[in-house]
Structures are given as C-alpha cells and as structure tokens.
MMTF fields as JSON, N, C-alpha, C and O atoms, coordinates in Angstrom:
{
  "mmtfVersion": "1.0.0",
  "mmtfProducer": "UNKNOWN",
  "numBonds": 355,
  "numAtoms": 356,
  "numGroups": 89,
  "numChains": 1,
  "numModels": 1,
  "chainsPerModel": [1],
  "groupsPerChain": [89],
  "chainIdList": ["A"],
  "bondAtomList": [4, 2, 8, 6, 12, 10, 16, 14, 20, 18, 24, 22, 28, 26, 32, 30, 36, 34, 40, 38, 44, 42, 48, 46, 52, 50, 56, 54, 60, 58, 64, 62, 68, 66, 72, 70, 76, 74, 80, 78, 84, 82, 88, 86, 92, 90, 96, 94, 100, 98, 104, 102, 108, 106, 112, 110, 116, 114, 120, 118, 124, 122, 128, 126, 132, 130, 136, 134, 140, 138, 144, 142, 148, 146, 152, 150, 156, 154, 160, 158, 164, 162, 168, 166, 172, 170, 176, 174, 180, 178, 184, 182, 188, 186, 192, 190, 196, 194, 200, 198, 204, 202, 208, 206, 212, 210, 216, 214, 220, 218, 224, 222, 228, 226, 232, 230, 236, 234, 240, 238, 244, 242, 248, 246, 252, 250, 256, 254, 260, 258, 264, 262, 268, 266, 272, 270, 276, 274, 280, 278, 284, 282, 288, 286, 292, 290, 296, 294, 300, 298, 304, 302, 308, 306, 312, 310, 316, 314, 320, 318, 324, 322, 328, 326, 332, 330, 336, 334, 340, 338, 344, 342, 348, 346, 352, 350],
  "bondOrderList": [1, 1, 1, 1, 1, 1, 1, 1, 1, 1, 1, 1, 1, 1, 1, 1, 1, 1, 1, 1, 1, 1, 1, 1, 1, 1, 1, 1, 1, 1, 1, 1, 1, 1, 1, 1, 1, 1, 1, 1, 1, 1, 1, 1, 1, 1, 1, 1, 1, 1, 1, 1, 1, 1, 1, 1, 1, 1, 1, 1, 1, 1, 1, 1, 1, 1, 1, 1, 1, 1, 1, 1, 1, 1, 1, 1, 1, 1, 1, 1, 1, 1, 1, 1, 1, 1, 1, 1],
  "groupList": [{"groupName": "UNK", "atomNameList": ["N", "CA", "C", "O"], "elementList": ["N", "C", "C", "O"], "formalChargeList": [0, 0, 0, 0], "bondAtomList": [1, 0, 2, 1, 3, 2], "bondOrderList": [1, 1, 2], "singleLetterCode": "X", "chemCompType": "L-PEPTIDE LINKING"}],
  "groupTypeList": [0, 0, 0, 0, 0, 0, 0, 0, 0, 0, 0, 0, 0, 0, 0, 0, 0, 0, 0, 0, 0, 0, 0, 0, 0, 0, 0, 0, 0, 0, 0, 0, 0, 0, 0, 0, 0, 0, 0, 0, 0, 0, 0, 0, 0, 0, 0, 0, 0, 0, 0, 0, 0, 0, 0, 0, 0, 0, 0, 0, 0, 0, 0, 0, 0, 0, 0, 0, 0, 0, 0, 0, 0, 0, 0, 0, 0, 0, 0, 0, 0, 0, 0, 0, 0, 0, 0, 0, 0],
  "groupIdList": [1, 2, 3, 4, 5, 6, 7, 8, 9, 10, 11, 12, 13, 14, 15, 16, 17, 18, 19, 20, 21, 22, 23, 24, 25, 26, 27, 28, 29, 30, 31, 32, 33, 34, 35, 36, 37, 38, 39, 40, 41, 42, 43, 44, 45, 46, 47, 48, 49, 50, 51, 52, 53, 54, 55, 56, 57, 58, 59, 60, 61, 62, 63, 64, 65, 66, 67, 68, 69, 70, 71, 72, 73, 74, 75, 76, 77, 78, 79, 80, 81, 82, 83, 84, 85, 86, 87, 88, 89],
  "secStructList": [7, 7, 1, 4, 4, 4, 7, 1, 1, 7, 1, 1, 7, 3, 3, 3, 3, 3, 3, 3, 3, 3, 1, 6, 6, 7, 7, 6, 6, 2, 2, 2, 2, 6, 6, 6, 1, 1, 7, 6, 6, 7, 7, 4, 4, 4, 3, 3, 3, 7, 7, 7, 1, 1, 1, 1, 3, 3, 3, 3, 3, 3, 3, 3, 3, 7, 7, 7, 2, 2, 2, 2, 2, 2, 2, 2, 2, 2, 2, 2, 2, 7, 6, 6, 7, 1, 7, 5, 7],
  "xCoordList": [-4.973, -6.117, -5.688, -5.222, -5.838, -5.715, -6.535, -7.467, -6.205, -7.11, -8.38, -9.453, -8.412, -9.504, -10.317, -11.443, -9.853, -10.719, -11.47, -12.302, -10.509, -11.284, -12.002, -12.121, -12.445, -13.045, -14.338, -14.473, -15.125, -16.902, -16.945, -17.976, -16.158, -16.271, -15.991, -14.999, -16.551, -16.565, -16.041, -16.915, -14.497, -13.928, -13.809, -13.513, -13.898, -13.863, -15.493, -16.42, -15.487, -17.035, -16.866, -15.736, -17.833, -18.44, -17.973, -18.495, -17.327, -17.208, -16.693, -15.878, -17.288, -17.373, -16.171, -15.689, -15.94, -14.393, -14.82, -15.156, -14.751, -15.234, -13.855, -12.943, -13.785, -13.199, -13.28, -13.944, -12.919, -13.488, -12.271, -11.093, -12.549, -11.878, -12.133, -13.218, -11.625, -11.995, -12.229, -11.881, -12.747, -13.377, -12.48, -12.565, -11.515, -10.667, -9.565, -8.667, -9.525, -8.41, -8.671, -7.69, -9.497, -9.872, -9.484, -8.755, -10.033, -9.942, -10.593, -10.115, -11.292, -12.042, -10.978, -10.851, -10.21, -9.406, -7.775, -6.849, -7.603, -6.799, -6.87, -5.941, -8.18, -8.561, -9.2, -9.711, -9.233, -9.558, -8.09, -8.086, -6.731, -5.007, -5.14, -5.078, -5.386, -4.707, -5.668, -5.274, -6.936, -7.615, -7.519, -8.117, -6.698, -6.545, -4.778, -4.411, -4.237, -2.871, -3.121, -2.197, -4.451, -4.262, -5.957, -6.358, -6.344, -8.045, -7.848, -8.757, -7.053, -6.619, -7.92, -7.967, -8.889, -10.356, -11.134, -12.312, -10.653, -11.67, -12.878, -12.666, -13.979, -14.562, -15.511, -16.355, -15.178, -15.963, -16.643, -16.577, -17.971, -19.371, -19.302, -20.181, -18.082, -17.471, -17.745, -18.104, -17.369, -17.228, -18.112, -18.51, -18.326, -19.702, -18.991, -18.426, -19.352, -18.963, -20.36, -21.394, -19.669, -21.038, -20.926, -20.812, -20.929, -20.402, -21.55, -22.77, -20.558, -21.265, -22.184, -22.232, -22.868, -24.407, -23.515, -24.025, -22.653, -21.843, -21.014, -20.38, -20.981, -19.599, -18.335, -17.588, -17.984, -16.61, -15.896, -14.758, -16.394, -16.176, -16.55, -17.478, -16.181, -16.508, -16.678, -16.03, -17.479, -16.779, -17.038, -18.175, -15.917, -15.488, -15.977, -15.363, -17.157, -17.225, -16.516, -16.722, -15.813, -15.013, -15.864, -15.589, -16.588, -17.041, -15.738, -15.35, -15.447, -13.958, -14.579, -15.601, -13.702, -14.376, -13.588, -12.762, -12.862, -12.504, -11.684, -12.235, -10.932, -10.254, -9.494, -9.201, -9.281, -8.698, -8.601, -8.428, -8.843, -8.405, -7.22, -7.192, -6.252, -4.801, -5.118, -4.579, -6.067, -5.914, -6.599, -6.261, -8.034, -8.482, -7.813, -7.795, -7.104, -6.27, -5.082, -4.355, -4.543, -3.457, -4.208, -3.937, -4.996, -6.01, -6.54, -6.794, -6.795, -7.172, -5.643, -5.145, -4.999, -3.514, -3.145, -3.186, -2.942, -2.614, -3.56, -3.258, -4.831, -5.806, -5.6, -5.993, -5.025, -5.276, -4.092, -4.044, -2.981, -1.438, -1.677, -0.71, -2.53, -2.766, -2.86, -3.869, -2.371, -2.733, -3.636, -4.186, -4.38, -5.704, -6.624, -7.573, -6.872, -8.085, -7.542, -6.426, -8.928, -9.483, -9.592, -8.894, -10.572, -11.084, -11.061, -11.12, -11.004, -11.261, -12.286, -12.007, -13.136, -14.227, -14.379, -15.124],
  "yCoordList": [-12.775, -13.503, -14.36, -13.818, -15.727, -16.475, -16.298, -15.494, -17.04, -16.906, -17.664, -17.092, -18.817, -19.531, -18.584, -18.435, -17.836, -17.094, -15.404, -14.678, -15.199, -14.751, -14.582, -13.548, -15.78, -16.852, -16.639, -16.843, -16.253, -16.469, -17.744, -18.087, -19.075, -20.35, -21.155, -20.827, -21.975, -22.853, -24.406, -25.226, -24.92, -25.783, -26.997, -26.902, -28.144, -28.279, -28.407, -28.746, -27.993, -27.418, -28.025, -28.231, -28.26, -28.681, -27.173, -26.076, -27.355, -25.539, -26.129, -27.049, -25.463, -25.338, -24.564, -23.474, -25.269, -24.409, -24.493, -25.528, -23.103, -23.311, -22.96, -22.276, -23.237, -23.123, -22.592, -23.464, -21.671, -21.633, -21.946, -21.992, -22.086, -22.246, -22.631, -23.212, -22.575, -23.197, -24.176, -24.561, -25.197, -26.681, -27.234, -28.456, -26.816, -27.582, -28.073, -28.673, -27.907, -27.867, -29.463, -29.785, -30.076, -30.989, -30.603, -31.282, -29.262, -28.401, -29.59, -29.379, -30.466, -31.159, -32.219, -32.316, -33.039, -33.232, -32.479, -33.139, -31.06, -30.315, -29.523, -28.867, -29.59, -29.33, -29.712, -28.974, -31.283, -32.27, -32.85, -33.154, -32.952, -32.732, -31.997, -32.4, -30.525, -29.432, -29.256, -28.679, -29.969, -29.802, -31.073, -31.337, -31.848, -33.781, -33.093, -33.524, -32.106, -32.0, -31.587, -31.861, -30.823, -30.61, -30.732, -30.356, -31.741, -32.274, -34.125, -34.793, -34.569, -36.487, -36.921, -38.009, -36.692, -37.405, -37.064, -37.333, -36.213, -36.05, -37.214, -37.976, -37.104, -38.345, -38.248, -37.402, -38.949, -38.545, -37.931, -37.021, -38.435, -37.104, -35.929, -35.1, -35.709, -34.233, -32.804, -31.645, -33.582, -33.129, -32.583, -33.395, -31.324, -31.337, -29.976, -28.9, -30.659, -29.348, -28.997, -29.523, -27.947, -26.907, -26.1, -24.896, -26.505, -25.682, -24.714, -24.869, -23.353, -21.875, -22.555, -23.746, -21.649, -21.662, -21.983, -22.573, -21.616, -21.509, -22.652, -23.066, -23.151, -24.213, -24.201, -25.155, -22.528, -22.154, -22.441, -22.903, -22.236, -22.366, -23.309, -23.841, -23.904, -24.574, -24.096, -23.111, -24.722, -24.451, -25.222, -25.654, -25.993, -26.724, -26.659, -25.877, -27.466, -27.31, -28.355, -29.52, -28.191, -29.291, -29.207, -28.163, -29.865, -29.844, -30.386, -31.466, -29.493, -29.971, -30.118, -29.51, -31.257, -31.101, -30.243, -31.153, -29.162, -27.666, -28.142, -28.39, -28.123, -28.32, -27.019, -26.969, -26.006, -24.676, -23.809, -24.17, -22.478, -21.751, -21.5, -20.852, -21.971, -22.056, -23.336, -23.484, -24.089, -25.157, -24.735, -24.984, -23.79, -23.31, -22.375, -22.466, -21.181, -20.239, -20.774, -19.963, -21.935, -22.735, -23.244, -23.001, -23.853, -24.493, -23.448, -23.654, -21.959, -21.003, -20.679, -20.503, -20.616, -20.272, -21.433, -20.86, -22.298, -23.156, -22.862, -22.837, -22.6, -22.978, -21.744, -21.644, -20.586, -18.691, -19.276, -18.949, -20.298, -19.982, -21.109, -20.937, -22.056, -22.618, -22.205, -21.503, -22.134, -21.286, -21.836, -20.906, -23.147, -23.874, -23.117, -22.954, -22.322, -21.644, -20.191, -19.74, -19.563, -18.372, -17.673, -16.795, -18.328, -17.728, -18.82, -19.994, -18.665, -19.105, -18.584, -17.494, -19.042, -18.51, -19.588, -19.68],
  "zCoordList": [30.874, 30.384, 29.193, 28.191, 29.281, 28.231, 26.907, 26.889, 25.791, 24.241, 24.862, 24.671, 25.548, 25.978, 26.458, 25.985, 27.443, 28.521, 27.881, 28.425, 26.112, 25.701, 24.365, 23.708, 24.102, 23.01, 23.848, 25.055, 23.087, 23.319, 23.22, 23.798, 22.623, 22.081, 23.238, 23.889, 23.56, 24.799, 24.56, 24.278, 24.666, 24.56, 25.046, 26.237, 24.694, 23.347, 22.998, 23.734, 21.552, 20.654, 19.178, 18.733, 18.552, 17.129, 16.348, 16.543, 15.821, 15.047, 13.524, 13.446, 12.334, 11.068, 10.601, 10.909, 9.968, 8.968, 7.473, 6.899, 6.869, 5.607, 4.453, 4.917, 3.592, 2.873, 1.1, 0.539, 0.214, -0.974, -2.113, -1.759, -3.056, -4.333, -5.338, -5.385, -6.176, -7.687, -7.674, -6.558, -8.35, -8.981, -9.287, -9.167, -9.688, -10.592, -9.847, -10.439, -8.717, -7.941, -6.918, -6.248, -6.853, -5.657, -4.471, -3.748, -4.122, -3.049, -1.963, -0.848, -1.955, -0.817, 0.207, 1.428, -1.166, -0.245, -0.051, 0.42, -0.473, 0.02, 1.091, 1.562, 1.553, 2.741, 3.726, 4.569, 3.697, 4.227, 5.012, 6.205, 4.027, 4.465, 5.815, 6.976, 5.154, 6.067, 7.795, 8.809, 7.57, 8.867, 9.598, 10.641, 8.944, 9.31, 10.535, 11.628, 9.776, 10.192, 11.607, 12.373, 12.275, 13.239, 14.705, 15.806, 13.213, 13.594, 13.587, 13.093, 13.96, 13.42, 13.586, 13.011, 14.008, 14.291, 13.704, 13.939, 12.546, 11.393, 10.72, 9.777, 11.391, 10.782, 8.748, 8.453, 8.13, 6.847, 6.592, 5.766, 7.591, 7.674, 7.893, 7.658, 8.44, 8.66, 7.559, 7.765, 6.338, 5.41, 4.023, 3.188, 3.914, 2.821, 1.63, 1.825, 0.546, -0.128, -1.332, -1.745, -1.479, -2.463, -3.614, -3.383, -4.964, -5.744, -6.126, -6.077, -6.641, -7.107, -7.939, -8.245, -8.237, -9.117, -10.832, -11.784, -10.799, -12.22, -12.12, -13.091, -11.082, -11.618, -11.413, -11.192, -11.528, -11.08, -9.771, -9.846, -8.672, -7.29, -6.772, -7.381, -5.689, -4.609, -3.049, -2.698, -2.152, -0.695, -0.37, -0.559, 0.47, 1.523, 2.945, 3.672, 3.57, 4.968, 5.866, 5.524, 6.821, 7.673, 9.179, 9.772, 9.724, 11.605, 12.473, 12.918, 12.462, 13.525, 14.827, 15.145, 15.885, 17.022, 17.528, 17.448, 18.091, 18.361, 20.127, 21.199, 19.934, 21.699, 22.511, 23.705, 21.475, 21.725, 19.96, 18.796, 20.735, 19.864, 19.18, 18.134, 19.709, 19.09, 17.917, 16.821, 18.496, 17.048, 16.035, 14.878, 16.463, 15.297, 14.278, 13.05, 15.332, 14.147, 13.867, 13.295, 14.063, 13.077, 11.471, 10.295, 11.995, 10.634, 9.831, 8.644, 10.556, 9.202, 9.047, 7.935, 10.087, 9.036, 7.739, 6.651, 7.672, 6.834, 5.916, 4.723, 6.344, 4.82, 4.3, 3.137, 4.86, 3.943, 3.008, 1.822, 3.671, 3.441, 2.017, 1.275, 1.494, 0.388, -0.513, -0.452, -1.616, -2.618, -3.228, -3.818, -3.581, -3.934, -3.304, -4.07, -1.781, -1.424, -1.612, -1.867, -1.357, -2.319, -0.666, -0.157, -0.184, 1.107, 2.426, 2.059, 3.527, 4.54, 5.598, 6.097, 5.908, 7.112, 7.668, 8.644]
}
C-alpha cells in the first residue's frame, strides 16, 4: 500500500501548513523560502500570519496546493529542521 493510498488526504488538495516562532526572526518570509523549495506556485494570498496576544510569537499560515504526501512531510521536515521555528503543524 502506498503513502497516497494511506493518507485520508485526497491528492492533489488545498492543505494549510502552519508554522510558529518568535517575532523577531521574519519567520514569514523564512517560511515562505522553505515551502517555495518544494510548493514553486506559491501564490501571495497564500500567506497569513498572526502574532501572540503578547507580541512574542508569531504563526505562519502557508495554503499549499498539496500533490502528494511525500511533498507535504518534506516541507514539515525542513520547517522542524529551522531553527527560526518553534513548532510546525
């Protein structure tokens, strides 16, 4: 059985990549890079971010258009493997 065949996710799909980290970092476009490396059709609107109630944090949302699961768990690999993010979901 392939990863496709056992992905509840139905390919290719609209799927959200989130990202967290500090403020200080211009985490938006450091993770705007790392989902461009394996998303090239990243369009602008794609992109929304949200800082903590305090200021400290950010998160990063990316709408990837999703063509397989191998591309999605490359893109959370790269983004855990950043040291600018905190978290990946």
């Amino acid at each position: 059985m392939s990863d496709e065949e056992e992905s509840p996710l139905k390919f290719p799909c609209e799927f959200p990549v989130k990202a967290m980290g500090k403020t200080d970092c211009e985490l938006d476009i450091i993770v705007v890079e790392i989902v461009r490396r394996h998303a090239p059709d990243l369009t602008e609107g794609a992109v929304y971010t949200r800082e903590s109630t305090a200021g400290n944090y950010v998160s990063v949302t990316v709408r990837v258009n999703a063509t397989s699961r191998a591309q999605l768990d490359a893109i959370y690999q790269d983004l855990v493997d950043c040291e600018a993010v905190i978290m990946a979901i």
